[in-house]
N, C-alpha and C positions, 0 to 999 in steps of 0.2 A: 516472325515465324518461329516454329519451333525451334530449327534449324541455328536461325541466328542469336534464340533464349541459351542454347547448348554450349554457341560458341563464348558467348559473356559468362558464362557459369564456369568453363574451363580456365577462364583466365585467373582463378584465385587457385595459387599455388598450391600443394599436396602440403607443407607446412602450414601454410594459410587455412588450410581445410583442418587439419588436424588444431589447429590452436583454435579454430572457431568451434568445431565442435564439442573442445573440452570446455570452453567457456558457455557457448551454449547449456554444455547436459548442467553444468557446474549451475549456470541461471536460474533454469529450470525446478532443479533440485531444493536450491533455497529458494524459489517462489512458492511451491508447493511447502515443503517444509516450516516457513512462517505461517501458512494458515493453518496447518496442525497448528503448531507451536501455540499459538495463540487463541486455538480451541482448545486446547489442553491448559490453558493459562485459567481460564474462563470455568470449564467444569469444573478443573481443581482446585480453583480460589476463590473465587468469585460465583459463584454455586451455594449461597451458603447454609439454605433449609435442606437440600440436598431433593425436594419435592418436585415431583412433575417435569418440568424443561427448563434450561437454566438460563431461557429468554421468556422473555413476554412483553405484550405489547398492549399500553395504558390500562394495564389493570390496577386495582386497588391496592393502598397500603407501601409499608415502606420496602420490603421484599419484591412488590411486582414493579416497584418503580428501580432499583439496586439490577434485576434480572432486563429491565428495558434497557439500563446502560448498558448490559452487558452487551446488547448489539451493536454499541458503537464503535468498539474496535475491529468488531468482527467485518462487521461492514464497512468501514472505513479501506482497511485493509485490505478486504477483498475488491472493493472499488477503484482504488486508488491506485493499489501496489500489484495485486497481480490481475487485474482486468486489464490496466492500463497498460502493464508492464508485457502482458501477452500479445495487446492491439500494437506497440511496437513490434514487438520481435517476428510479427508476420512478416513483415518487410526483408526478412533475413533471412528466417524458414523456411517461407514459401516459394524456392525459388524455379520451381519448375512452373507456377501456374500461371497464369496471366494476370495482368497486374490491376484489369477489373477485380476480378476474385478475391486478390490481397486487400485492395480499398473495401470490399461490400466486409469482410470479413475484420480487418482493422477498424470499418466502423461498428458489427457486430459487438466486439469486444466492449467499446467503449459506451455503446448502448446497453448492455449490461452492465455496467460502471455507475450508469444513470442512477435507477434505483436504489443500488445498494450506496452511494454516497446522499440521496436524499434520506431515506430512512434511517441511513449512520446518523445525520446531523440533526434529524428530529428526533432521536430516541437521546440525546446528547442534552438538547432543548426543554425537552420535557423534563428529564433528572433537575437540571438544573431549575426550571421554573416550579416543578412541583414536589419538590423536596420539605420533606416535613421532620422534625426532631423527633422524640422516640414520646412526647408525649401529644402527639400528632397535630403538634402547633406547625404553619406555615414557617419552613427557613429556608428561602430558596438562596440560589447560588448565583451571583451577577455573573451576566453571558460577557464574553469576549474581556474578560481580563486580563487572561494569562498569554506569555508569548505560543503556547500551545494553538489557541485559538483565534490569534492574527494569523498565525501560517497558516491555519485552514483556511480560513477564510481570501485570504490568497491565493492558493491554490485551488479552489473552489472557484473562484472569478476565471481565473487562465486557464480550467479547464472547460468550462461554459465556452468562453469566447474561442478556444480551439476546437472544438463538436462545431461549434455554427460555423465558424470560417470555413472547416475542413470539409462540412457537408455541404455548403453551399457553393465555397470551389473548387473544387474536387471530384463531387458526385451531380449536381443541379448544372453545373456550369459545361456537364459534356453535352449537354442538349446543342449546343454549339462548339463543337471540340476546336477544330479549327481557329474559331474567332479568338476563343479564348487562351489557345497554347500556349502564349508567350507572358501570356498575366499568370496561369498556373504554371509555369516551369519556373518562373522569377518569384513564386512564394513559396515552392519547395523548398527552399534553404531556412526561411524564415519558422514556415510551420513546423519541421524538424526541430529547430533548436526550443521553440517556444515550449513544442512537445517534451523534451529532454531535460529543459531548467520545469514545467512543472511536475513531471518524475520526480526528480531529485528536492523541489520545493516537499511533495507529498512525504517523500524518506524523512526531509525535517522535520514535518509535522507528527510525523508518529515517532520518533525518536523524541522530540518534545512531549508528547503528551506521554510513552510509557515512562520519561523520567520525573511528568509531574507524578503518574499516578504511582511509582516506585516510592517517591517522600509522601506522600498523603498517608498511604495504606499500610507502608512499612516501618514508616518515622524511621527515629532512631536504632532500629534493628538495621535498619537497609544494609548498611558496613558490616554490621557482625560476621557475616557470611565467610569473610576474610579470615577472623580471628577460629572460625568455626572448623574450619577447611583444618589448619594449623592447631586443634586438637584441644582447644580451649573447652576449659567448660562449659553449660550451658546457663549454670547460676552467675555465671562470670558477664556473661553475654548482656549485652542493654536490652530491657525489658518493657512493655507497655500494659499497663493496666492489672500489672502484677498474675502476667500470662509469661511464662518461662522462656526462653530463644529455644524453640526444635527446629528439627531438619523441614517441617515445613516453611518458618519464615529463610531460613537455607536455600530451600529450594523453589520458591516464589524469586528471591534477587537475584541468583543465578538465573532464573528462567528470563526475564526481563534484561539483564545483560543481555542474554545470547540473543534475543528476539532481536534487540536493539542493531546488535553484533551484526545481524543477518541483513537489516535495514542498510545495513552503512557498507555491508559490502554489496548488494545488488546496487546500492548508488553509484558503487566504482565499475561493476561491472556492466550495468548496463551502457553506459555512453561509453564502453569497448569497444561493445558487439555492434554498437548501431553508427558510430563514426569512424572508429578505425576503414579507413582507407581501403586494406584489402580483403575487406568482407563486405564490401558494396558494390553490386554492379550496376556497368553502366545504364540499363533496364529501370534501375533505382532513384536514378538523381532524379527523377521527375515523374508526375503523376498523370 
């Protein structure tokens, strides 16, 4: 009853309320914030005829194939990190509604998760199988070398197999609520933590791959940044292809830090908000 949702909401302390709220707006901020961040990474670097949209999809040439990657962080990220990242925090949010609402709506989330991580890893696929040199000879790039692409590929398995457990006991299985209460109360623990380690699996993965794609794109500039800050010259600075250090390759490593930065503190932050003890109510511990 409403009544007794009111009395479980009252029990988490006026400190409790105020540390969860700063931690919440504080989540929110950088989840939103990284997807700027990382549209802005994309138009201003990675954009590079500066023509038409700074994505596309299987078109011709080495530009339309360069602008297909370009949606795989976008979508990765958006799928991963703050689709995912929002289908939890209903649980903590939403705590006036009913706790159908919060599942129909957690698996909302995650169903729009779907998409954007199938198309992240097909636009990723294709760079990699149809990459060609500049004199438009075939050099593709072997799939799944790097440690970038074993954690995906991990975390892409454990989040399949959480979607189908979750909708199948969870959502399928109230058809018989009853029968079933004590099988779904006894995988609440389980599904939580699975949910939680592949969050944090997906933080490694994009921390992984912006530090591959940090040495690929930046080489040996990547450091300068340091010596750049500290007032160095630019002729001083390590250089690629006899293109000088400016405040753009500056301000691409910086940008990728802080992206990074952002990744690694929603990993701390989120298993706060969603385990700590007195931001859970009893309503919660089971589905």
């Amino acid at each position: 009853s409403l009544r007794h949702r009111r009395t479980e909401d009252d029990q988490m302390s006026r400190g409790a309320r105020c540390c969860f709220g700063l931690l919440f707006l504080t989540t929110q901020v950088l989840l939103h914030g990284l997807i700027t961040l990382i549209l802005y990474w994309v138009i201003q670097f990675r954009w590079k005829d500066g023509q038409g949209l700074p994505f596309a999809w299987r078109g011709t040439g080495r530009v339309a194939l360069e602008k297909q990657w370009n949606l795989h962080p976008v979508l990765m990220v958006t799928g991963f990190i703050y689709c995912m990242g929002q289908a939890m925090l209903v649980y903590r949010s939403c705590r006036c509604c009913r706790r159908i609402y919060n599942k129909l709506l957690h698996t909302f989330f995650h169903i729009l998760a779907i998409p954007c991580v199938v198309l992240g890893f097909l636009a990723a696929w294709d760079y990699h199988s149809l990459r060609t040199d500049k004199d438009g000879n075939a050099d593709p790039i072997p799939h799944f070398y790097s440690i970038h692409s074993w954690l995906g590929l991990l975390t892409m398995g454990l989040f399949l197999l959480q979607f189908l457990v979750g909708v199948f006991s969870f959502l399928l299985l109230l058809c018989c609520e009853s029968a079933t209460a004590s099988y779904r109360a006894a995988l609440v623990p389980i599904h939580s933590t699975v949910g939680t380690t592949t969050f944090l699996l997906a933080v490694a993965t994009a921390v992984a791959g912006l530090t591959e794609k940090a040495f690929f794109e930046l080489s040996i500039t990547y450091p300068g940044w340091v010596r750049y800050i500290q007032g160095a010259a630019p002729e001083d600075l390590p250089s690629i292809g006899g293109i000088p250090y400016s405040s753009g390759h500056f301000l691409e490593s910086v940008l990728l830090n802080v992206m990074a930065a952002t990744l690694a503190l929603l990993g701390v932050l989120m298993p706060l908000l969603l385990w700590t003890p007195q931001f859970r109510n009893r309503s919660q511990h089971s589905h």
